[in-house]
N, C-alpha and C positions, 0 to 999 in steps of 0.2 A: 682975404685977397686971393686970389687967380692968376694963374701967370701962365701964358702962351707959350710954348717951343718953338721957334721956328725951324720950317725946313731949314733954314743956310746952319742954326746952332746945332742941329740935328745932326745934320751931316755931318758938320764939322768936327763934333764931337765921333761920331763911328770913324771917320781920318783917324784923330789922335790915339784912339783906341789901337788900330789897325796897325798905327806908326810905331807901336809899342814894342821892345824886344821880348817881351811873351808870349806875344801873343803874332809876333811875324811871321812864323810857318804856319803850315794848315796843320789843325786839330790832329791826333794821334787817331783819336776814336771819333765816330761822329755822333752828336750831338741828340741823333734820333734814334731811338731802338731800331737793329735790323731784327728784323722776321728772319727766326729761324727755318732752314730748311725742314722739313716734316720728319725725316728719317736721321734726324739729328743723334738723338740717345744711340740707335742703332749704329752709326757712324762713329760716335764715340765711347762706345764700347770696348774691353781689352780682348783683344785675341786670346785664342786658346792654346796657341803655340806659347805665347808670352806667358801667359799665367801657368803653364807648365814648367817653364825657366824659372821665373820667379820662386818657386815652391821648391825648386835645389833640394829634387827626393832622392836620386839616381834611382838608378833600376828601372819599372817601366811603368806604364799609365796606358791605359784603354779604356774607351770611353763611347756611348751612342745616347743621342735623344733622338726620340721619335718622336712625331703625331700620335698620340696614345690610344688613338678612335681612328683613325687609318689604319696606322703603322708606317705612315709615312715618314724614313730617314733622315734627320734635318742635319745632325752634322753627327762626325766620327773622328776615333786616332784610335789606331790598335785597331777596331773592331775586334777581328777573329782574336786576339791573342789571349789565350788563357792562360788565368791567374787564379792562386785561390781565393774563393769567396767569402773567407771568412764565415761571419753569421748572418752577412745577407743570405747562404744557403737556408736558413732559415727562412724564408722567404718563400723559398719554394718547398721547404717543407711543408709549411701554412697549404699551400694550395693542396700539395700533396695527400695531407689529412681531411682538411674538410669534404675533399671531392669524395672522397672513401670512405670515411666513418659522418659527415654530413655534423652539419652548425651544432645541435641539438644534443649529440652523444654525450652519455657523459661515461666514466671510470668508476664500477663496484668494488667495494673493499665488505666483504661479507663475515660473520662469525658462521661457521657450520657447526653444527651438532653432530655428530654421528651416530647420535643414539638418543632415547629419549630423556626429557627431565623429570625426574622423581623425587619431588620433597627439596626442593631445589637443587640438586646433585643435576648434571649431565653422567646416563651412565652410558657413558663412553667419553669420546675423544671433543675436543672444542679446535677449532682451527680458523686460524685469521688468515685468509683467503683473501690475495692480493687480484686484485684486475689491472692493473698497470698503473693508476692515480697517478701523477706525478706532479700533484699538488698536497698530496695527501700529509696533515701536519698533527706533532702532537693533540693539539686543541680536540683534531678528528675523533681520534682513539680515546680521547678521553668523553667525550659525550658517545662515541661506543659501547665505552666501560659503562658508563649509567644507565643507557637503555638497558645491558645486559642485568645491572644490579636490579634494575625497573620489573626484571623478566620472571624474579625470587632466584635466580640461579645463584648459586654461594660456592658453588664450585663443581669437581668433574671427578670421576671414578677413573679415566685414562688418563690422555695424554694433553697437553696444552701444544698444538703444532703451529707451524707458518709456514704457505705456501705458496709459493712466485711466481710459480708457471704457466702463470698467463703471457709474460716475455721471455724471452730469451738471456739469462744472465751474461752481461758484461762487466767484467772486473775494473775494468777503466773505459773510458771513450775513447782518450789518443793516450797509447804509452812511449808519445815521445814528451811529455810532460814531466815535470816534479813533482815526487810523489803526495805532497801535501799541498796541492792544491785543488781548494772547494769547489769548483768549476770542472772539474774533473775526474766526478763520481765516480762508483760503479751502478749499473742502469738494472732492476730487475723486473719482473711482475708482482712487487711489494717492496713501495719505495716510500720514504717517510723523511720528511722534511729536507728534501732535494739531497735524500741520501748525504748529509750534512750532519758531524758531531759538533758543539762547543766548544772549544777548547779555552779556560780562563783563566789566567792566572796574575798572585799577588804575592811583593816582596813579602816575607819573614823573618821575625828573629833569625831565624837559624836558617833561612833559605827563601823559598816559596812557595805556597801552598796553590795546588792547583785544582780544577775541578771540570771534569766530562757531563756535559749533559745534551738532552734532548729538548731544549726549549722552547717554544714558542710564545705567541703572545700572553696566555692564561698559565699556562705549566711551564714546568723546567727540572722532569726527571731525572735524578742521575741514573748515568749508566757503567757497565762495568765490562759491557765488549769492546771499549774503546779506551785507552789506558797511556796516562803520557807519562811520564821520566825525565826529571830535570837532569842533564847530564855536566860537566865541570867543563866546557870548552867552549869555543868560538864558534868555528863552523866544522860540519854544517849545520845550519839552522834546525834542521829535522833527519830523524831520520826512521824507516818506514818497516814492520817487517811482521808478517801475519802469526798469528801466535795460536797455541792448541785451543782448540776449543773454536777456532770464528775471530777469536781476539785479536782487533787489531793494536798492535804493539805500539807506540811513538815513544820516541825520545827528544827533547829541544833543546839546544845548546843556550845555560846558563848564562854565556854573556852577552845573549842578542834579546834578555829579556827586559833590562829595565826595573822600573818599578810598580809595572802591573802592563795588563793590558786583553786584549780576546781575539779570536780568531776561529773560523770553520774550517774545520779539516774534513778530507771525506771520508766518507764509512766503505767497507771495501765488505760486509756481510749483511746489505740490508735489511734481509726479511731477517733473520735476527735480531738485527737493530728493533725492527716495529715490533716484535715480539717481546723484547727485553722492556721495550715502553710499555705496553698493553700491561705486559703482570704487572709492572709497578703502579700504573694506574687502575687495573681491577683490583688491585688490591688497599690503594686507599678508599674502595668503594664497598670492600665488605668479600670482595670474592677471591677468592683461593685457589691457585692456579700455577701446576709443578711448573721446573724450569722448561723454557721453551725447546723444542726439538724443530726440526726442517723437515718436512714431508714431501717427496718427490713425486706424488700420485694424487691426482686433483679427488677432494673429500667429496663424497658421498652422504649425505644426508640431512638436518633440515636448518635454514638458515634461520638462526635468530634475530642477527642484526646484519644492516644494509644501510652505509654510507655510500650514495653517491657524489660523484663529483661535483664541481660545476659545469654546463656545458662546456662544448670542446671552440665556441667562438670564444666564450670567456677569459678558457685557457688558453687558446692560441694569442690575443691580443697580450694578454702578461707576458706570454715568450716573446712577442714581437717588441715588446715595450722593456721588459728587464734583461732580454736575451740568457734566459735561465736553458743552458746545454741540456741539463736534463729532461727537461718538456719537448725539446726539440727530438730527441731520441726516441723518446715513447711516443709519439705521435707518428713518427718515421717505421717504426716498427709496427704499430698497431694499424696503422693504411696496410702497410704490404703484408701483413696476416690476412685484413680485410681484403687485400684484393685476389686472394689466392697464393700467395708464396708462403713459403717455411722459412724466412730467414733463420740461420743459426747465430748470425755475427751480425753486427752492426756496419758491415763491410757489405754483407751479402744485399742487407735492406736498402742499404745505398744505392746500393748497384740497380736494386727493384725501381726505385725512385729515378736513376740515370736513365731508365730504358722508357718510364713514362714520361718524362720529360721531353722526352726527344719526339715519341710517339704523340703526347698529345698538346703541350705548347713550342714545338719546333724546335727548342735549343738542343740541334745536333750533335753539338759535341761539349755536351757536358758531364761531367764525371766528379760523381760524389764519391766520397768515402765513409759519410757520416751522415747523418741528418741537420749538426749543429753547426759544422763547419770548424770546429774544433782544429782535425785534423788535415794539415795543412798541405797533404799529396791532392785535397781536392782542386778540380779544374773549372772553370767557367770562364767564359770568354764577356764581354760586355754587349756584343751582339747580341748570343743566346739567351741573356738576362733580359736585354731590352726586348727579344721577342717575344719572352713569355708575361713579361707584363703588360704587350699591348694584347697577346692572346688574353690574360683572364681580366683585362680592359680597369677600366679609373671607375667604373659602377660597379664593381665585382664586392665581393666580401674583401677580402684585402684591403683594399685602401682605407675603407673604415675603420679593419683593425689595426692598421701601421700606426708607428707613432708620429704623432705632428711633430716637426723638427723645425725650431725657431731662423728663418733667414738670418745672416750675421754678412755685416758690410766687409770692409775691404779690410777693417781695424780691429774684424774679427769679433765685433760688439753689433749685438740685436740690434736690429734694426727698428726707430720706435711706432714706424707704420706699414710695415713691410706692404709691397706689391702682390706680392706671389705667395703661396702657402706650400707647403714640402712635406709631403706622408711619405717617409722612407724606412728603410732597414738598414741600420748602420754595420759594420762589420769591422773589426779589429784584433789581428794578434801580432805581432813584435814585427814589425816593417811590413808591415801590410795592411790594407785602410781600404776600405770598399763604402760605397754607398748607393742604394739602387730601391729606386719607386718611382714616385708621381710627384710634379708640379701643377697645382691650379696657377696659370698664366694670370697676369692683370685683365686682359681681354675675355677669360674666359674659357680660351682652350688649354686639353688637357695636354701634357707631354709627360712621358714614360721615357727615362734616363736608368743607364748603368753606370758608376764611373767605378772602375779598380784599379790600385795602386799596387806595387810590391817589388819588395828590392829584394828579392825572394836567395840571392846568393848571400846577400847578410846576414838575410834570418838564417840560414845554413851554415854559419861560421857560431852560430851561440852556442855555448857550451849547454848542456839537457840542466844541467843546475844552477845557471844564468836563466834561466827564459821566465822566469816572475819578475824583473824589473830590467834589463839587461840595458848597458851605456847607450844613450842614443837613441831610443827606442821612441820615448815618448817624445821627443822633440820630432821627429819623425813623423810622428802621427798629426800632432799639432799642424803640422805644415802642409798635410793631407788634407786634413781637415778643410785647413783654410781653401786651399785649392779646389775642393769638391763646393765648398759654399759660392765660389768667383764665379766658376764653371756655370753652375744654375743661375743664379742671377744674368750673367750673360745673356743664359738661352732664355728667361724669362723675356730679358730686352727683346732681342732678335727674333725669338718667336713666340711671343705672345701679347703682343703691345702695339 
């Protein structure tokens, strides 16, 4: 059966509907999707004045993104004001090296002979002959040690040397640091496992027994230049003091140890250090080799063995990627040899780097004191950063070796299809937060951003034996953090979409 509506029930019924107290006012919302305006995201996107408030860093923030293929300016705060750059100076070290020693270079670490071999004797002197490697690790010296047992050599008539002077020795990077901290080498032309001891230690009957070595993935020599001391106190946790012979002395206070645990301290007599590895590894290989001496006069005579590095794109992408201070040093150093300077200091080589920076990617007034960025009297504006990475451009070497850095929303959690992609250099030490590269836009274009944070009178207030975790620090950073992820997203929106 079928049944007809009629108009008059039709209507009738849209009346009673109509007459309804639900339905008596007009709708809230209406009924049919409105079209949104075209620049809608862009419209509702958060300012950058606000997401700076929100971020409650104090101190101060300078920021630019450009057109990365222009250099066209798209928005600022601060611009000029400089701040330190942390390890995005590393960043410009990257450029710094490859432009001067080029993608390809790599780091000699040689055995010289001084005389000839006879019946497998060296009659003369053997010498481990640094070139500045600053990736160079036990595992190296040990497949050194075998070529050399590979050579019939069983031993030497002189002397067993090591030689550094290919750099410039540095006792530390910044000595406004704590002295046991692994990131705060000494820097030489013979450096061996980021100039880095083991230090490991486990409860005991009667105390704890601890243990110095040179580890790496395959080996794990001990060593006997490097020497710790459980002491009967609290704090402080370490404490630091160079001993006869090269020896670095430690002591660590008994009640901050627990019931085991490990840690890198740094070595303060490197080419010693590689030395002290090399005998002990020539010698579980059959060769015989007095104790090691320091030679201050580059050896003379014929090379038996020749480890090179990995190229220097290789190793600059690990520095840009682990931000290991020590690679950044030796690379800083070994340009300004290359380009004609004598640095003596790591101050001087800086300086070499400040004056081409200026001269060849425009950042006038920048001012390094390091390579690594370590040391925190260095200066950079967010201008000058943004101008030098629109000078060495989003096609350059650089960008491919920065690390990709994951977009994160508002909730500070990855994003699970992100728009945009982020090659940067991150930078961090106790209230201060930098971040500075390239964004691939959703549309396609590129943009070259600086942003730097620093509450640089707080970090001034920390006592020298606070500054490995000091109150406040990391909340600090986190909130950096977040605000340098808001910031890009934004410019993603606004310019690139």
């Amino acid at each position: 059966m079928t049944y007809e509506i009629s108009r008059r029930v039709l209507l009738g019924g849209l009346g009673a509907a109509l007459a309804s107290p639900a339905l008596a006012e007009a709708p809230l919302t209406s009924p049919f999707p409105q079209r949104r305006a075209a620049d809608f995201a862009k419209r509702a996107v958060a300012g950058a004045e606000g997401l700076i408030a929100q971020a409650q860093l104090g101190g101060k923030v300078g920021f630019v993104v450009a057109n990365a293929r222009t250099g066209q300016v798209l928005e600022t705060h601060n611009p000029l004001l400089p701040l330190p750059p942390a390890s995005v100076a590393k960043a410009m070290t990257a450029v710094y090296g490859l432009s001067a020693l080029g993608t390809t270079h790599r780091f000699a670490t040689r055995l010289v002979a001084t005389g000839p071999v006879q019946g497998g004797v060296i009659q003369g002197d053997l010498v481990l002959t640094g070139g500045g490697d600053p990736v160079l690790d036990t595992d190296a010296l040990a497949a050194m040690a075998g070529q050399l047992k590979a050579l019939g050599v069983v031993g030497v008539t002189g002397k067993f040397q090591v030689h550094d002077g290919a750099l410039p020795y540095q006792r530390v990077i910044d000595d406004d640091q704590p002295d046991h901290l692994g990131y705060n080498p000494s820097v030489s032309g013979l450096n061996l496992n980021y100039n880095r001891v083991h230090f490991e230690w486990k409860r005991a009957n009667t105390g704890y027994t601890v243990a110095m070595d040179a580890r790496s993935e395959k080996h794990r020599p001990e060593v006997a230049m490097a020497q710790m001391r459980v002491v009967a106190r609290t704090t402080p946790v370490y404490t630091y003091s160079a001993g006869k012979g090269g020896v670095d002395e430690w002591t660590v206070a008994q009640g901050a140890l627990g019931n085991g645990g490990s840690r890198w301290l740094p070595v303060r007599n490197p080419a010693l250090y590689a030395g002290e590895v090399f005998q002990a590894l020539a010698r579980a290989h059959g060769v015989r080799l007095p104790k090691v001496r320091e030679s201050r006069k580059t050896p003379t005579g014929s090379v038996l063995v020749s480890h090179d590095s990995p190229d220097l794109a290789t190793i600059t992408r690990g520095m840009l990627k682990y931000s290991t201070n020590l690679t950044a040093e030796v690379i800083g150093l070994s340009a300004s040899q290359e380009r004609g300077a004598k640095p003596g200091s790591l101050r001087a080589s800086a300086s070499a780097m400040s004056k081409w920076a200026k001269a060849d990617l425009g950042a006038k007034h920048a001012k390094f004191l390091d390579h690594s960025g370590l040391n925190d009297g260095s200066r950079v504006s967010a201008s000058d950063m943004a101008k030098a990475l629109v000078k060495v451009g989003p096609d350059g070497a650089l960008h491919n070796l920065m690390k990709e850095i994951r977009p994160l929303d508002a909730q500070g959690k990855p994003f699970a299809n992100p728009r945009h992609a982020i090659r940067a250099k991150t930078g961090t030490l106790n209230f201060v937060s930098s971040l500075a590269g390239y964004v691939d836009a959703p549309d396609g274009s590129k943009l070259a951003f600086a942003i730097f944070t620093g509450d640089v009178e707080r970090r001034n207030r920390i006592k020298r034996s606070d500054r490995e975790r000091p109150e406040g620090a990391s909340g600090w950073a986190r909130r950096s953090r977040w605000l340098q992820q808001q910031l890009i997203s934004r410019w993603a929106v606004l310019y690139g979409s």
